[in-house]
C-alpha positions in Angstrom: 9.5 23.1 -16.7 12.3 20.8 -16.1 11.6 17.0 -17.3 10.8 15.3 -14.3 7.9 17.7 -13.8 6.8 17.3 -17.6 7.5 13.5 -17.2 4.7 13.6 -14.2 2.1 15.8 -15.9 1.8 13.0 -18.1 -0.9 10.7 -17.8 -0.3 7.3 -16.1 -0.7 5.1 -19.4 1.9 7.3 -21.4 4.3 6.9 -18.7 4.0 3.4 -18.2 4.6 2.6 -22.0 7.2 5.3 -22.2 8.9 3.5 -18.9 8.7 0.1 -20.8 10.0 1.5 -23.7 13.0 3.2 -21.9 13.6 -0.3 -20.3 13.0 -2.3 -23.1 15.5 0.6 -25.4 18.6 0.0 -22.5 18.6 -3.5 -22.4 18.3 -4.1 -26.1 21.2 -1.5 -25.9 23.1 -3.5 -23.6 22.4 -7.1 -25.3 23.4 -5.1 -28.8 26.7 -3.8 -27.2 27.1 -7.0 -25.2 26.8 -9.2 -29.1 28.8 -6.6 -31.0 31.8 -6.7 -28.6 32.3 -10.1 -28.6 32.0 -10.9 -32.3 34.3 -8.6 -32.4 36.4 -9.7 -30.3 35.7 -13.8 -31.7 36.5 -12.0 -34.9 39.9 -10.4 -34.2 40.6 -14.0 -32.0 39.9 -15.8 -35.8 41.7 -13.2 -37.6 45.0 -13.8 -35.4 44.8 -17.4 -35.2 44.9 -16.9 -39.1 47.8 -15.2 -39.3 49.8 -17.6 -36.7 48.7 -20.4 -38.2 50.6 -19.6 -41.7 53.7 -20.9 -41.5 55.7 -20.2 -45.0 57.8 -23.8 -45.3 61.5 -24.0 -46.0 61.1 -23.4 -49.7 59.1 -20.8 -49.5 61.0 -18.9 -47.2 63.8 -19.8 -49.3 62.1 -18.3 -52.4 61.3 -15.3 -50.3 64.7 -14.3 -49.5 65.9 -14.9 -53.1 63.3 -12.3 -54.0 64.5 -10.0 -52.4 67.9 -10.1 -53.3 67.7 -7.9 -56.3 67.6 -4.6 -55.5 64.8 -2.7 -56.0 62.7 -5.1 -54.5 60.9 -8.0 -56.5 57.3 -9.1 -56.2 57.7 -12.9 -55.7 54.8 -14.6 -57.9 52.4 -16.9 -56.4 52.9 -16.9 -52.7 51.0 -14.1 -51.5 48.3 -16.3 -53.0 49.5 -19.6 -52.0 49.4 -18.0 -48.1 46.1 -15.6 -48.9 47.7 -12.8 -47.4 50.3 -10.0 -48.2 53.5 -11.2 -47.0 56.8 -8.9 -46.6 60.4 -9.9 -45.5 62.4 -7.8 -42.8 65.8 -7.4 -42.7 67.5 -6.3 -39.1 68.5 -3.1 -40.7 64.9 -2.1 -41.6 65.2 -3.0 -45.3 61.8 -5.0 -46.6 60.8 -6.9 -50.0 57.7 -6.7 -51.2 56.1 -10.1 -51.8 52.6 -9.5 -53.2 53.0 -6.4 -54.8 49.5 -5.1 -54.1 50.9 -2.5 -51.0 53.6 -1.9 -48.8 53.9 -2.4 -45.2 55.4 0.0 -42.6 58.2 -1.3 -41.1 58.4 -0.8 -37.5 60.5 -1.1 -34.5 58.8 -4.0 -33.4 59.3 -5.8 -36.8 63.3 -4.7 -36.7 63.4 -6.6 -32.8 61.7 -9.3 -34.2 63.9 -9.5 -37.4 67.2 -9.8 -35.0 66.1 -11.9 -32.3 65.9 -15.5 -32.6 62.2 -17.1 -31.9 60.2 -13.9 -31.8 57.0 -13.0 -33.2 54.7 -9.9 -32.6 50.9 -9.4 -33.7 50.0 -5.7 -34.5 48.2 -3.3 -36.4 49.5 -1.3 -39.1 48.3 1.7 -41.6 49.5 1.2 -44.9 50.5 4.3 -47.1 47.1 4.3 -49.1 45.4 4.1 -45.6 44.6 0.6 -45.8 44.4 -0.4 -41.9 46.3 -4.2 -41.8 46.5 -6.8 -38.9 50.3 -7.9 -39.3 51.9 -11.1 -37.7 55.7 -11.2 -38.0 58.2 -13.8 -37.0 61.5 -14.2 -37.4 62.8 -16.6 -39.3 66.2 -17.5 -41.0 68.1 -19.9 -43.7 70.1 -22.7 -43.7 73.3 -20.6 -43.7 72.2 -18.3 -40.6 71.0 -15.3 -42.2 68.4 -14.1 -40.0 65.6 -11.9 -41.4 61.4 -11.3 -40.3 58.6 -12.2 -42.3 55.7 -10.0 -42.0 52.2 -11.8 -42.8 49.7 -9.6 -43.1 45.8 -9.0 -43.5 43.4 -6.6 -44.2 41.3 -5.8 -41.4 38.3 -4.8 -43.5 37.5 -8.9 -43.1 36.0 -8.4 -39.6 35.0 -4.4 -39.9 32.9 -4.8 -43.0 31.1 -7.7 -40.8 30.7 -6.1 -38.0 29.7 -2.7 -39.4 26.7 -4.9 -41.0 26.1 -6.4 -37.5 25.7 -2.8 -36.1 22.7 -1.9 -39.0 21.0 -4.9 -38.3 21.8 -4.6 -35.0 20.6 -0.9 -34.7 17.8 -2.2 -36.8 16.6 -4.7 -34.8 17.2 -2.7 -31.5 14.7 0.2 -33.0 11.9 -2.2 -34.0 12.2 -3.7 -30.8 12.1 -0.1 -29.0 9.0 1.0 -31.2 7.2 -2.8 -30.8 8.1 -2.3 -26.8 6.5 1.5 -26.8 3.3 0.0 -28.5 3.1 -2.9 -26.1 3.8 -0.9 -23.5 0.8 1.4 -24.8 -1.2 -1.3 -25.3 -0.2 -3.4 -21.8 -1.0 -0.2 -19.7 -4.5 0.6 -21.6 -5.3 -3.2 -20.4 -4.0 -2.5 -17.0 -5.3 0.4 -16.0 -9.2 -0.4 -17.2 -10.2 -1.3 -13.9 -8.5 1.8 -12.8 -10.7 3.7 -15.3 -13.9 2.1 -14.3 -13.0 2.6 -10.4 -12.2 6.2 -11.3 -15.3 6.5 -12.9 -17.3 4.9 -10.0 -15.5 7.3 -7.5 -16.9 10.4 -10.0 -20.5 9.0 -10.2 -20.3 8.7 -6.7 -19.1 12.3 -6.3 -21.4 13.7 -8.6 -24.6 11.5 -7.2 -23.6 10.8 -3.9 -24.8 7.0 -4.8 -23.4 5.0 -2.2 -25.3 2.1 -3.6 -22.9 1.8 -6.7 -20.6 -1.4 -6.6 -17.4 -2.2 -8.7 -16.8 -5.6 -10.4 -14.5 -8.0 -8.6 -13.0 -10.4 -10.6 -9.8 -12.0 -9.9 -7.4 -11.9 -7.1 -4.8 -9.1 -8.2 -4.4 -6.1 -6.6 -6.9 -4.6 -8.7 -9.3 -6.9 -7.8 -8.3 -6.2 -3.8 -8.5 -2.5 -4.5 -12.3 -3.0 -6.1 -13.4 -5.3 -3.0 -11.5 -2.4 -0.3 -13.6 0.4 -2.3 -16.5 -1.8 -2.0 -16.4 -2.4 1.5 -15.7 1.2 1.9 -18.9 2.4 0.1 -21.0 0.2 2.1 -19.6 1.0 5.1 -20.6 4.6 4.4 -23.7 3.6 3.1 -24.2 2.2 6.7 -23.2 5.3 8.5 -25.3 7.5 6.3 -28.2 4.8 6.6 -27.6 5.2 10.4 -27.3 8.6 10.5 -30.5 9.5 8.8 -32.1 6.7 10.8 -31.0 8.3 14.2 -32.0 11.7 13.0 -35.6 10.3 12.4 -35.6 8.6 15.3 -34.6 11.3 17.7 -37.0 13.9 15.8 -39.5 11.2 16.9 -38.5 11.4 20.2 -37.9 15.1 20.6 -41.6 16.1 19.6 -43.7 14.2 22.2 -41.9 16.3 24.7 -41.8 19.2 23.0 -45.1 19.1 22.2 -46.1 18.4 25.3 -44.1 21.6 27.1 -45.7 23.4 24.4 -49.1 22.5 25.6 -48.4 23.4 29.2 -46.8 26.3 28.2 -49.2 27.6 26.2 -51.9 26.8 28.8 -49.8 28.8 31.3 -50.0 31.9 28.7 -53.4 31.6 28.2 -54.1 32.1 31.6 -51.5 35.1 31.7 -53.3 36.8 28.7 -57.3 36.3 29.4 -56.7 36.9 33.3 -58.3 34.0 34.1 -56.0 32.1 37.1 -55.7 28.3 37.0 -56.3 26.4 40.4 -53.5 26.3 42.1 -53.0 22.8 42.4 -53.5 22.4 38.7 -50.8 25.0 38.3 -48.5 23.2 40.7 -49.1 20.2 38.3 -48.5 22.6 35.1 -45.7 23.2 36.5 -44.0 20.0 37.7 -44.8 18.3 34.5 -43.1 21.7 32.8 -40.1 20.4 35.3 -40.4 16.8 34.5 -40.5 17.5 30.1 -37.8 19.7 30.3 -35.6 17.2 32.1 -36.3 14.8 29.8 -35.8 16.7 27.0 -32.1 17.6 28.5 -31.1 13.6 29.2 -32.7 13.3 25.9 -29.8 15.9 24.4 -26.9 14.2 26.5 -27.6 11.1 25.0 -27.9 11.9 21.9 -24.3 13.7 22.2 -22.9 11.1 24.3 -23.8 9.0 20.8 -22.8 11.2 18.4 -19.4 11.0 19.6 -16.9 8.9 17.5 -16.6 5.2 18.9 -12.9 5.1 18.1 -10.9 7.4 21.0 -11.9 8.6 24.3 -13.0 11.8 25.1 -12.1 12.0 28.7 -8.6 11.3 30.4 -8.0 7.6 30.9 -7.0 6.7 33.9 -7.0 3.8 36.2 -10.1 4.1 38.3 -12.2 2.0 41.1 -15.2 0.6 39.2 -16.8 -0.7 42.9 -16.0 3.0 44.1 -18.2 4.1 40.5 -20.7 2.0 41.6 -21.2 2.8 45.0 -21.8 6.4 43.7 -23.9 5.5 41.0 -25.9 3.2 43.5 -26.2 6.6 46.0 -28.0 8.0 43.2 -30.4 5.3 42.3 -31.5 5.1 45.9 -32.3 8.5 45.8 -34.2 8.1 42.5 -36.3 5.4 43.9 -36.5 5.6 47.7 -39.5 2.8 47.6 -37.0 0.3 46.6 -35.0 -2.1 48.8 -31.3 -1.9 47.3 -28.7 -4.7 49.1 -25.2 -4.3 47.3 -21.9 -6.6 47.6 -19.3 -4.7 46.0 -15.4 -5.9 45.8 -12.9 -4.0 44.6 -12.0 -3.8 40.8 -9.8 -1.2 39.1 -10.3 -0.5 35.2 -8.8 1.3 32.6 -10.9 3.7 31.6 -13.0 7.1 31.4 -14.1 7.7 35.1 -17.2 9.8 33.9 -18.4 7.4 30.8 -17.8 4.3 33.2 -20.1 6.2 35.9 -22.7 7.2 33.6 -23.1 3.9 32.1 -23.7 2.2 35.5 -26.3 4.9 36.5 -28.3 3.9 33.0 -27.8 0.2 34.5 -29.6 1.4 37.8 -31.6 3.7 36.1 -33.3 0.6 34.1 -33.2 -1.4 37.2 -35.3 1.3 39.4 -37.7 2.4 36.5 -38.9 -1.2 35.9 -39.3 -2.2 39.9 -42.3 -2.9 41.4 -43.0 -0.5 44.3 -41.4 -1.9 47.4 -39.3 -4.4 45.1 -35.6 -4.9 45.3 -32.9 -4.4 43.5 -29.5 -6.4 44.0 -26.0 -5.0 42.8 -22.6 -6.7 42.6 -19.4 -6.9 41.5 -17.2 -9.9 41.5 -13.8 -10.2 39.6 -14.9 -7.2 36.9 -18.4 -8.2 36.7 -20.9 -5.9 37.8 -24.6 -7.6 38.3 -27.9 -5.4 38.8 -31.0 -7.5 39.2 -34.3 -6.3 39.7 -37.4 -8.2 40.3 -39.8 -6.2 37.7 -42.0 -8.2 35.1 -38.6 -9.0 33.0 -38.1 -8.5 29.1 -39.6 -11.2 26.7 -37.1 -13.5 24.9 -37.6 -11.9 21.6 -36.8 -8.7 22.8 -33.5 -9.0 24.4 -31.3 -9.0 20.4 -32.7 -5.5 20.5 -32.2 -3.8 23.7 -29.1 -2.1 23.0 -30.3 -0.6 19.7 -30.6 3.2 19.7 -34.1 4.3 20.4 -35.6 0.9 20.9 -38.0 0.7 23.5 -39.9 -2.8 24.5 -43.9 -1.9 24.0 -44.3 -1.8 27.7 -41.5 0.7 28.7 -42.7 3.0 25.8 -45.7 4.5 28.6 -42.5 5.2 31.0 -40.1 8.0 30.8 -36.8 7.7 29.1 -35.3 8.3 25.5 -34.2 4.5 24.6 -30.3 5.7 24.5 -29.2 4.6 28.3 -28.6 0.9 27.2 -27.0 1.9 23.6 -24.7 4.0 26.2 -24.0 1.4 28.3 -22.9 -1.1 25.6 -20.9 1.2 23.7 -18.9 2.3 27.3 -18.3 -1.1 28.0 -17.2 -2.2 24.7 -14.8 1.1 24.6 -13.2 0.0 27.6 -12.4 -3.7 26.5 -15.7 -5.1 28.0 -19.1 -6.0 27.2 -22.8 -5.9 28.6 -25.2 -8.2 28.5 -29.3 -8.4 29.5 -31.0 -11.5 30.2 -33.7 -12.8 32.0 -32.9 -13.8 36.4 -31.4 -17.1 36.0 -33.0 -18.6 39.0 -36.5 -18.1 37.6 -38.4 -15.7 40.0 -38.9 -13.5 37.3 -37.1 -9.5 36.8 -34.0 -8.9 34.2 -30.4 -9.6 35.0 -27.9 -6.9 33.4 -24.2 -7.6 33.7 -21.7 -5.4 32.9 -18.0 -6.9 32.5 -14.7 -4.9 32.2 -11.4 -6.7 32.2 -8.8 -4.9 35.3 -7.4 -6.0 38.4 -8.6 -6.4 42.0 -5.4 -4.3 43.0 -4.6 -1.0 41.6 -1.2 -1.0 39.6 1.9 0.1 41.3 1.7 3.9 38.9 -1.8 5.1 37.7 -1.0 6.7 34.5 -3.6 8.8 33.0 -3.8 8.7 28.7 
């Protein structure tokens, strides 16, 4: 398994505190690196302006060169330590004199230049024979009487390593107690952190194992944990509403299916009966078997096509969208009604509207409109229908709908206590609203303005009185 996939299969809390640990471990790195680099270079900056800054006087040179004179070389009391450092002298032929007698110095090209050239100097780094690593400073220099030579000043450069080799412990040191206090507060930070997350995992898993919609999650604060709890929230209840709703519109269409099934049943057993014993039923009571037989099983079917046309989703279509003639719709849907209530006296004014929208939905929801209109009209009553710049008006001059029922008309399966005598399943209106609402419209029920009594349903849907130049179908 390669790391990425073992650093995944860890759980969340381990990888946060290893992630701010990790961070917390490179930039201690880089500060530490950062520090030690420029100490040491501050260091080696101090060390060199050490070594410029001695300048052997005339008397010391002098006392310098006189010390060297004598061959082997002489160790010249007292100045190393009067210039606290080892100090060498360079001739131009490479010859030196040892000064402090504590080591030699190498003597290199650089210090032979120097030695011959007039107002020189070089700073370098030398290895002495013992293995003694030395900054060296030389310079020339020269007497009185023009003899030219190079003095080589020179110091250790344990002074800055030993100081910076303690830096890197404590350094080093301090950069692991700072990784391992980082790790644990990283630990400790993510256990904090994630608690909500526990407790909304553990919510989700009740609600898996329980199917307890009902549970709610703490909201405190205003961080995105806090945003996430109200979004689950809101989501749970919103499912708890759909699942309220569903089980409520099961009941209620149960409720609705039995009377006519149980009615056909009766009918249909009375119509076996007679098949079994022999004994015939009167023909005109069989003719009214019969009809009612028709009239339940009709029911029950517009009864089934509502209750699929319901149990669609609200959110898309399920029909090609198209642009399409709502006063054309109407006209047909107003055929229908006349043929559904040929008692009735229908006058119409219809101008012409074109809508975005499913042809079939927008026609069955005006039908239900008509249907309503023609179910609750007196025998010989009228029924008006127009439609003026997207709204569609059907009034009919029935005995109207009290005040208190109108918030509930377009609930599923309502029915106002006189219409519950009359055919029909209480889905056409719930239709109607959701149709119109689908298309960018709404509907509306209310009592005839101008007071001679019937109900007054409008249905609006935004379009144009012109059909666009293209009709493109979704």
């Amino acid at each position: 398994m390669s790391p990425a996939a073992r650093f995944r299969g860890l759980p969340l809390r381990s990888r946060l505190a290893l992630l701010v640990a990790v961070a917390v471990a490179l930039a201690v790195a880089a500060v530490a690196g950062v520090s030690w680099v420029m100490v040491r270079a501050q260091l080696n900056d101090q060390l060199n302006q050490s070594l410029v800054a001695t300048d052997p006087n005339e008397q010391v040179l002098r006392t310098l060169r006189e010390g060297c004179a004598t061959r082997p070389a002489q160790t010249v009391p007292n100045i190393a330590e009067e210039l606290n450092a080892t100090v060498q002298i360079v001739t131009a032929d490479g010859d030196r004199c040892l000064v402090d007698g504590r080591t030699d110095l190498p003597v290199t090209q650089a210090d032979q230049q120097v030695a011959s050239t007039p107002n020189s100097s070089r700073l370098h780094d030398v290895t002495t024979a013992d293995g003694v690593d030395m900054r060296v400073y030389t310079k020339s220099a020269s007497l009185p009487g023009g003899q030219r030579f190079a003095i080589s000043i020179a110091k250790p450069l344990a002074d800055i390593d030993k100081p910076l080799s303690t830096l890197a412990w404590v350094l080093l040191l301090v950069s692991g107690v700072g990784v391992v206090g980082a790790g644990a507060a990283g630990l400790w930070v993510a256990r904090t952190g994630l608690r909500p997350v526990d407790e909304l995992t553990g919510v989700v898993e009740h609600i898996a194992r329980t199917e307890d919609l009902t549970v709610r999650i703490p909201e405190e604060g205003d961080d995105e944990i806090a945003r996430l709890s109200r979004s689950f929230n809101s989501m749970t209840a919103a499912l708890a509403s759909s699942q309220e709703r569903q089980a409520q519109l099961i009941a209620d269409a149960g409720h609705e299916l039995r009377t006519p099934l149980t009615s056909l049943r009766t009918n249909i057993e009375l119509l076996a009966r007679s098949e079994e014993t022999g004994r015939a039923i009167p023909p005109e009571d069989r003719r009214e078997l019969l009809a009612s037989v028709k009239a339940q099983m009709t029911e029950l079917a517009a009864l089934i096509g509502d209750l699929q046309e319901l149990s669609r989703p609200d959110a898309a279509p399920h029909g090609p969208l198209g642009v399409v003639a709502l006063h054309e719709i109407a006209a047909s849907a107003l055929s229908r009604a006349r043929l559904r209530g040929p008692e009735l006296v229908f006058t119409s004014a219809l101008e012409p509207w074109y809508v975005r929208g499913e042809a079939a939905a927008l026609e069955r929801a005006v039908v239900n409109v008509l249907d309503n209109a023609v179910k609750f009209s007196p025998p010989g009553g009228a029924v008006e229908v127009s439609l003026r710049a997207g709204e569609l008006t059907v009034r009919d001059h029935g005995p109207g709908i009290p005040a208190e029922d109108l918030p509930h008309v377009f609930e599923r399966f309502w029915r106002s206590p006189s219409a519950r005598a009359l055919p029909g399943s209480g889905l056409g209106l719930s239709i109607v609203a959701r149709t119109a609402a689908r298309a960018g419209g709404s509907a509306e029920l209310r009592a005839a303005p101008d007071g001679a009594g019937g109900t007054e349903a409008l249905l609006r849907i935004p379009g144009a009185p012109t059909p666009p130049p293209s009709q493109m179908t979704g």
